[in-house]
N, C-alpha and C positions, 0 to 999 in steps of 0.2 A: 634632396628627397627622392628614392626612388619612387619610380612608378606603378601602378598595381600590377599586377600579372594580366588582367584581360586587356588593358590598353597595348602593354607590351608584346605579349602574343599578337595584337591582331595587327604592330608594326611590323614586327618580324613573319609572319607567314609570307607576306608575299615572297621574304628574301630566300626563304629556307623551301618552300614548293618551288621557288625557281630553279635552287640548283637542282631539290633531288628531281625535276623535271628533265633532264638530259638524261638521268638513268635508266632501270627499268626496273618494274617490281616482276619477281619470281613468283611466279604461278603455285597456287599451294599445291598443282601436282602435275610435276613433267612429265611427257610424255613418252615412254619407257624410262623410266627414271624415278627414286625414290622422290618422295614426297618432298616438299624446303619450306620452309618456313615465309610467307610472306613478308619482308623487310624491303625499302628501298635501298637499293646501291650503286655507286658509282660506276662507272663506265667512261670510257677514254669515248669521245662520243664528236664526230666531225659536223658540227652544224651551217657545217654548207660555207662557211665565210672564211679567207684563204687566214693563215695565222693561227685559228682563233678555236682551245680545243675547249672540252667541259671533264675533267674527273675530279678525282679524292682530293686534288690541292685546289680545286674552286675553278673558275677560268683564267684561263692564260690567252694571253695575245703575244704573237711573237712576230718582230721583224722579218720580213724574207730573207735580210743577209744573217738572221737569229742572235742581230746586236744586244737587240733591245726586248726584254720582255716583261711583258705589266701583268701580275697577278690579283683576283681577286677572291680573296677568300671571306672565312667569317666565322664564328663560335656562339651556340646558344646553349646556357647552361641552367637547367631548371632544376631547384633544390626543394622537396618536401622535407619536413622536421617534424616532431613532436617528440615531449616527454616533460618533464615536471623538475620542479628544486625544492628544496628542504632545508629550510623555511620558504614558504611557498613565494613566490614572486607574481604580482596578478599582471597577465597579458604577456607572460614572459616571450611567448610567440608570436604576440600578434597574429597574424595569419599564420594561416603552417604550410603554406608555399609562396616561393620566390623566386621570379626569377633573376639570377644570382650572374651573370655575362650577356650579352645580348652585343655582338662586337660584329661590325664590319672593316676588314683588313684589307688594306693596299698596297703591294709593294712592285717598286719600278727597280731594274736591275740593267744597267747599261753597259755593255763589254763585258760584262761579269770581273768589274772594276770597281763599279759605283753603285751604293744601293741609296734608294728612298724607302720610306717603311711610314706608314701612317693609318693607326688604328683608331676606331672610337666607337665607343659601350653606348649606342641607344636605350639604353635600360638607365641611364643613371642621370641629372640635372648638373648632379656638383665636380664629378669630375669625368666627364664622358672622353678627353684626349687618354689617348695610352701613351702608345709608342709614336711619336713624331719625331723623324731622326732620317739622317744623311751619313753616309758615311765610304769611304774611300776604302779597295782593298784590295788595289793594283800592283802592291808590294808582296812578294810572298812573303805568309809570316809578318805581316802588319796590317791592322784595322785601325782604323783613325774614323770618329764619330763624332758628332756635333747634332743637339736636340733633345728631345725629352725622355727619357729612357732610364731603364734598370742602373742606379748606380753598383758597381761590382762590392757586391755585400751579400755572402750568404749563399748556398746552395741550396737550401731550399726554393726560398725567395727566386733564384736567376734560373730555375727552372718554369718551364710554362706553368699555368694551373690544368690546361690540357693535358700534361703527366705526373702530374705530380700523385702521390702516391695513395693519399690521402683526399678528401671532399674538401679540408682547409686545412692551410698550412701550422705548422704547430705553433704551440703559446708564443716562443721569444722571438715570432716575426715582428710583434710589437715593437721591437727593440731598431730594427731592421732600417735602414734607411729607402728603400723602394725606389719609385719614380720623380726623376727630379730633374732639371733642364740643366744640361751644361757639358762639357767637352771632353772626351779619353782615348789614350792610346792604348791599343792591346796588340801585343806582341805573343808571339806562341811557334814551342818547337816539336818534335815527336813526342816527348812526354810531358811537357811544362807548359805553365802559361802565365803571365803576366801584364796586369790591367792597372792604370790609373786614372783618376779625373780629378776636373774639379767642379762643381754642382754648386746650384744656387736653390729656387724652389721650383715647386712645381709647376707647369705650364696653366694648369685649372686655376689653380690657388694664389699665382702669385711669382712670377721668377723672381722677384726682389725680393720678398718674402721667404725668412725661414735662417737669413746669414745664409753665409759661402761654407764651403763643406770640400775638403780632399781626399778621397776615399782612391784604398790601394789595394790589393788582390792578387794573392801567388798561390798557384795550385803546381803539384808535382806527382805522376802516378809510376811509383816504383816499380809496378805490377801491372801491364797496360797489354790484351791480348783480346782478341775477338770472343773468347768465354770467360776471361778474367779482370779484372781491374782492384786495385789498389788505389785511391784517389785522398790525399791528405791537402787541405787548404788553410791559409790564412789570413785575415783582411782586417785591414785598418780604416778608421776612418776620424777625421774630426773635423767638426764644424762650430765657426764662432759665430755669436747673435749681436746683431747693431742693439743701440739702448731703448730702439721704439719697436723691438718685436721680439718678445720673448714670452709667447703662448704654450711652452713646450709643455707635453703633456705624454704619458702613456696611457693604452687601456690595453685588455683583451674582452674579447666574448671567449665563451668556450668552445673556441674551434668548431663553431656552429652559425654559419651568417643570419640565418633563421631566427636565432633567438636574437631578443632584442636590446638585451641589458647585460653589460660588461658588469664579470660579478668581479676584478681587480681593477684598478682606476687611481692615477694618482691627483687627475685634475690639475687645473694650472699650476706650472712647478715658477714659482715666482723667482726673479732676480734670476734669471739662466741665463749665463753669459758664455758657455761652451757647453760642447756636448764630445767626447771622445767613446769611440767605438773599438770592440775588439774580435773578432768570430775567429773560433777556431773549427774545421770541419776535417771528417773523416766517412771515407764509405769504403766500403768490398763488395766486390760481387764475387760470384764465381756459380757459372752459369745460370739457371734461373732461381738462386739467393742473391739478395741482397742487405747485408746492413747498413745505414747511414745514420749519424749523428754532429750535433753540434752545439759549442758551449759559447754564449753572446755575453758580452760585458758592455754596461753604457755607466759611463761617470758624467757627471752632471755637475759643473762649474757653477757655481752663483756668486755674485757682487754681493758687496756689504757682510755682515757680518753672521748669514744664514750659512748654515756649513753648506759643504758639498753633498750630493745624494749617486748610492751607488746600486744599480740594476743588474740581476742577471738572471741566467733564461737556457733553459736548454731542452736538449730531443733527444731518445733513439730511436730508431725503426727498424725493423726487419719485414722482409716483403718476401714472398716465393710466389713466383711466375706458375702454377700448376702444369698447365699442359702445354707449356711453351720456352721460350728462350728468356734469357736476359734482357734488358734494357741496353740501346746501345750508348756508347759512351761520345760525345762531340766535343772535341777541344779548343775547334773552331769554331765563327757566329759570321755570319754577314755581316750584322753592325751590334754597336752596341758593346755591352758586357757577360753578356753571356755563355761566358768559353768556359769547357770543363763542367760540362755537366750532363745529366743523364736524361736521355729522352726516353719516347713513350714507348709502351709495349709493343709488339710489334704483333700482327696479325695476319698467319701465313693463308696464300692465296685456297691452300684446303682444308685447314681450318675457319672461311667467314662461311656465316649461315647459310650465307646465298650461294654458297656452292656446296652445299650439303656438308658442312663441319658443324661445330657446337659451342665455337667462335673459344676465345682463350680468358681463362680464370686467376686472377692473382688474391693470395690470400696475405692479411696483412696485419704487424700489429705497433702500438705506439707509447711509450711514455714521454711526457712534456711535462717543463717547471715554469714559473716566472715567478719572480721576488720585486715586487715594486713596494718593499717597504725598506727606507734608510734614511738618513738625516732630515727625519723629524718630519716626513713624508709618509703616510699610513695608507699605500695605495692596496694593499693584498698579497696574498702568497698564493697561487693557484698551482695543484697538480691534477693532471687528467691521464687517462689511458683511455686508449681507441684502437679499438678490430672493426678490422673493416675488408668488404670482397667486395672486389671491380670483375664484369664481365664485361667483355671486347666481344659483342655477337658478331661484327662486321669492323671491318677500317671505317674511321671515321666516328664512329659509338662508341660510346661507352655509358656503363649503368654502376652507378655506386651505393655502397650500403657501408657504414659506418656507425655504429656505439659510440658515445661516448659517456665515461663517468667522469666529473670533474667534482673535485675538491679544493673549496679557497676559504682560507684562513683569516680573518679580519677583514673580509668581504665589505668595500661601501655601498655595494647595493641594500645592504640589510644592516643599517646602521653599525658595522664591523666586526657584527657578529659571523662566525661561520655556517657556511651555505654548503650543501651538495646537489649536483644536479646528473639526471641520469635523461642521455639525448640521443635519439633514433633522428640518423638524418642521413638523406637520399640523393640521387642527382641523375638527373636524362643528360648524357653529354652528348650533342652533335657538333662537328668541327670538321670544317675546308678548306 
């Protein structure tokens, strides 16, 4: 159950006046100097103790021989929503703010060989662990990992929520395997990269829980340049269910954490004795465009004499950076599965507000599908489109506005009949 928003805020202030406490707020008017807009911002900031500095990346402690260094960061993400569906859904928003992340992050990094990584979301009861994970990468061109963490599925997905492009990721993450406990190799060269593991379940929920799962990942960018990329990927994954846990289930929301009620849902899929996965992805950039897109397959094994059920789900997006650069492209990750994919906007030092710029604007737009309807399973057909502008005033900020229209077809929220919903939803993003 999450928590309301005034308990959570008043967890989180201390953490978030703390850091931007090392900064300084800009005077709304310098002294021979145009006017700035009053924001708090970061600063490299020496607070007297030897090692030990405060900026954009949270604090860091660092060894005197600069073996060993511990950072501390954290992300607070608060999302307002409203808007309505047709046929009406009563309380569809419950409240019409949430706060949506609320993450204090730790990561220990030794010889710059050995990483530790350990996140957790104060905002949530049921699965507050993220990333717990160790991982080796003393080998040029190998990561070896062991812990709780992104299995290599999806590029949307193995992208942060901190850049991602969009306020939530599109329909067929539903499909997506995410965070899950268990051990992978990732190898990678100047254009390629290749990840496998093998996964049990989640650290919140259950690592015995859920069956074992082999999930594999190969990305290749033919086109790979400081203002261009080419980036084409593929991943597999399949995982089988012991006879005493087979809860398997899809839903979505419509790409609105705000709203409360998944208008697709297939509810417990009975008798699942495998689950096999497929993603296929593709993006281009070339300078500040970008398209990305991707088409998810899940087939769904069942015992006895219930047929098989077969799921898919797809996106495209196009993005244009306004008054700024591309996204830069990482092929590498310190741990984990996260290699080959695109980071966040980048916000040059005369373009943040606080030095008199107007900070950077990306304009954005989206279509998404899911099909959770097949062997004799009547979960829905949802399609959505979403525009949406992000403003970067400062590193570290960001402000998002996204539309959404969504359209689902044999909708169980409304006894399967079809539903439309038309959704204004927002987000304050701070992150260190």
């Amino acid at each position: 159950m999450y928590r309301s928003f005034p308990r959570c805020f008043r967890r989180l202030s201390c953490i978030v006046l703390g850091v931007f406490a090392a900064g300084s707020f800009t005077p709304g008017l310098a002294s021979g100097s145009e006017a700035r807009l009053s924001l708090p911002r970061f600063v490299q900031s020496d607070i007297g103790i030897p090692g030990v500095t405060l900026d954009e990346r949270g604090i860091t402690v660092t060894s005197a021989d600069e073996v060993v260094k511990f950072r501390i960061g954290g992300r607070l993400q608060l999302d307002p929503a409203f808007g309505g569906t047709s046929p009406r859904i009563p309380n569809g928003f419950g409240s019409n703010i949430e706060v949506r992340r609320a993450w204090i992050e730790t990561y220990l990094t030794i010889d710059n060989a050995i990483e530790l990584a350990f996140q957790y979301d104060v905002n949530t009861d049921r699965t507050p662990i993220q990333d717990a994970a160790a991982a080796y990468r003393g080998v040029e061109g190998l990561v070896v990992s062991f812990g709780n963490y992104k299995e290599p599925f999806s590029l949307q997905q193995l992208i942060s929520d901190n850049n991602t492009t969009f306020v939530e990721r599109a329909l067929p993450d539903a499909l997506v395997p995410a965070r899950n406990t268990g051990f992978s190799s990732a190898t990678y060269g100047s254009r390629w990269t290749l990840t496998g593991g093998v996964f049990g379940g989640n650290i919140n929920t259950g690592v015995e829980l859920g069956g074992i799962a082999g999930t594999v990942r190969a990305t290749y960018a033919p086109i790979l340049s400081e203002t261009e990329v080419l980036h084409l990927g593929i991943a597999g994954s399949f995982r089988s269910y012991d006879q005493n846990d087979r809860s398997l289930a899809f839903s979505s929301k419509p790409e609105a954490f705000v709203f409360q009620t998944s208008l697709i849902n297939t509810g417990p899929i009975r008798n699942a004795a495998d689950l096999a996965r497929l993603g296929i992805e593709a993006a281009y950039q070339n300078g500040p465009f970008r398209v990305q897109g991707e088409y998810i397959l899940a087939r769904v094994g069942r015992d006895g004499l219930l047929p098989g059920a077969t799921f898919e789900g797809g996106y495209v997006e196009g993005a244009w950076v306004i008054n700024g650069k591309g996204r830069p492209y990482q092929l590498k990750t310190n741990y984990g599965a996260d290699l080959a994919i695109f980071k966040g906007v980048q916000v040059g030092e005369e373009q943040r507000l606080t030095r008199g710029g107007i900070g950077v604007f990306e304009l954005a737009g989206r279509f998404s599908f899911l099909d959770l309807k097949d062997g004799g399973i009547r979960g829905g057909v949802e399609r959505n489109w979403t525009a949406g502008l992000n403003w970067y005033p400062d590193r570290n900020i960001r402000l998002m506005a996204n539309y959404i229209y969504a359209s689902a077809k044999g909708s169980p929220a409304v006894d399967r009949r079809d539903i439309e919903a038309d959704i204004a939803e927002f987000r304050l993003q701070l992150y260190w």
